[in-house]
C-alpha positions in Angstrom: -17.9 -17.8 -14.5 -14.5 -17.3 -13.0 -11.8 -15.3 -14.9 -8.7 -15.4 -12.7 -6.0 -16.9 -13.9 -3.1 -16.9 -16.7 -4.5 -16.5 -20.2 -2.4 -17.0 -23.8 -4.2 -14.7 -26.0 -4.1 -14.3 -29.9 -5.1 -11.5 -31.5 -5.7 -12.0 -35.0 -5.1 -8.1 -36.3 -4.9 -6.5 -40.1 -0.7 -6.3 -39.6 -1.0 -9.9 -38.4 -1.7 -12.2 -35.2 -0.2 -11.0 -31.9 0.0 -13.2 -28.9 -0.4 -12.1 -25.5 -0.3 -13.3 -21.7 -3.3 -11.6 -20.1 -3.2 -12.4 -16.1 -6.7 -11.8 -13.8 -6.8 -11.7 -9.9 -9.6 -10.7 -7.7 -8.0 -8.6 -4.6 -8.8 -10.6 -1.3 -10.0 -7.5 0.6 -12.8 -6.1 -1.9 -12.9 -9.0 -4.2 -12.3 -7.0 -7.5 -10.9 -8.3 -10.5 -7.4 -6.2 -11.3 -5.2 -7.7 -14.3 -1.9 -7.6 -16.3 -1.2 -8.2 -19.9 2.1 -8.9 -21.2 3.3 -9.1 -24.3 5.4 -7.4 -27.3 8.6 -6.6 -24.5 5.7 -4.8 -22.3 3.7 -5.0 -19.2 0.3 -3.1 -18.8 -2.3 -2.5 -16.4 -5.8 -3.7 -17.2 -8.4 -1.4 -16.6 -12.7 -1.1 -16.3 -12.1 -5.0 -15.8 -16.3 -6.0 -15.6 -17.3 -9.6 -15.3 -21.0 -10.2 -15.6 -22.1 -13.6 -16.2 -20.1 -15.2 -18.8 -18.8 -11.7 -20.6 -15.4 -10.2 -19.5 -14.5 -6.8 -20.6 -11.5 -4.7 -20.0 -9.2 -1.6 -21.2 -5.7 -1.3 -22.1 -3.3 0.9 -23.6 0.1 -0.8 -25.4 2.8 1.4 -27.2 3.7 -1.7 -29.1 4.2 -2.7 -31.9 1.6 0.5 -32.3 0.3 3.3 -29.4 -3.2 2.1 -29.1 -5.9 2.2 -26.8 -7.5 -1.1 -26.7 -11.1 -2.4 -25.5 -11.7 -6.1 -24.9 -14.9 -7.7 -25.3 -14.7 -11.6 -24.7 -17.1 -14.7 -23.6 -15.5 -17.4 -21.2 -16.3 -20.7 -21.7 -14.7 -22.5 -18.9 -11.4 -22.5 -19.9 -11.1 -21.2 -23.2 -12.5 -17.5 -24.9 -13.6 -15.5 -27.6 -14.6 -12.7 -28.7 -12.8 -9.0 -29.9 -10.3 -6.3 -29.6 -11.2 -2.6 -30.6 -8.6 0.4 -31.1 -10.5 3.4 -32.0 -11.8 3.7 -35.6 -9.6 0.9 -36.3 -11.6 -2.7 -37.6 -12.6 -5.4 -34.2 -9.5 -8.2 -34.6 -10.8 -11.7 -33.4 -9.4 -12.6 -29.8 -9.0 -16.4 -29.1 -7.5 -17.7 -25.2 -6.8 -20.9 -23.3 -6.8 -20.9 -19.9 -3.4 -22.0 -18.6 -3.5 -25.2 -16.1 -2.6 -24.4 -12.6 0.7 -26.1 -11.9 0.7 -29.3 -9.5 1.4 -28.5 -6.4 5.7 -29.3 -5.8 7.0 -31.6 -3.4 3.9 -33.7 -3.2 
């Protein structure tokens, strides 16, 4: 299952849902998955990024709306995904994503 691409995330947490723009590449030298997630007036680094099969996990830490450390746990299904969102003791929040189409190709 293939990962790369842009994702719209929503996060559906105990202060309320949070939407995100999580963004997966695989480097062309190595071929390892790296990734961005935006959101909230932020940009962060995605990291321990493991693909194996059809379950995606990463890391990320966000200082808003709250300084949290964050561990994703999600299952593609071609283009869409589910799964959770842990920040230390706190409860899992549900994670939901579609897959953003690629963009035709201009001057065709």
């Amino acid at each position: 299952m293939a990962a790369e691409g842009v994702w719209d995330l929503s996060i559906s947490t105990p202060i309320g849902t949070i939407e995100a723009v999580v963004e997966f590449a695989r480097l062309r030298q190595d071929g390892v998955l790296t990734g961005t997630a935006r959101g909230a007036a932020e940009s962060v680094p995605l990291s321990d990024i493991t693909l194996e099969g059809d379950r995606l996990t990463w890391k990320q830490a966000v200082t808003k709306p709250l300084r949290l450390n964050l561990a994703f746990a999600v299952t593609l299904d071609g283009d869409t995904l589910t799964g959770t969102s842990k920040a230390g003791r706190l409860p899992a929040s549900k994670v939901t994503g579609r897959r953003r189409a690629v963009p035709a190709t201009a001057g065709r």
